[in-house]
N, C-alpha and C positions, 0 to 999 in steps of 0.2 A: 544541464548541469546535474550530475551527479550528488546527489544530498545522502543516500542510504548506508548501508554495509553490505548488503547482499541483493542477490537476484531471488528469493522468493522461497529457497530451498535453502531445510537445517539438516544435519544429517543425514542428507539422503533423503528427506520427505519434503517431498512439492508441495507448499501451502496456495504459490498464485506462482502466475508469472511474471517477470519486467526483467527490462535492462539491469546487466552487472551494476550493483554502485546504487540502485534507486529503491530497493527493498525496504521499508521498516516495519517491525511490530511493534507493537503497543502495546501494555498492558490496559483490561479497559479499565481498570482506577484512575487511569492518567487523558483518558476521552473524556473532551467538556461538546458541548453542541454551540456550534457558532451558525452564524447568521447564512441565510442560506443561500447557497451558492449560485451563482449570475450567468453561470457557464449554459447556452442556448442548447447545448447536444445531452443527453443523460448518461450518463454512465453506466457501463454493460459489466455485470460480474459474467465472467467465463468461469465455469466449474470442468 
């Protein structure tokens, strides 16, 4: 399902990749830390 606006790129500049539709940025004033996550695999940043 589809939650985002975009696929990762503003004007021309590639910040990440994903799916059309699954993109968000944040401002970080609006990042709170929540409780930590249950998911067994870790998450990989590709640069």
């Amino acid at each position: 399902m589809a939650v985002g606006k975009h696929n990762g790129t503003v004007q021309g500049r590639v910040y990440f990749r994903c799916p059309p539709g699954h993109g968000v940025f944040v401002k970080p004033s609006r990042l709170n830390r929540g409780p930590p996550s249950m998911d067994t695999e870790p998450q990989t940043l590709i640069r």
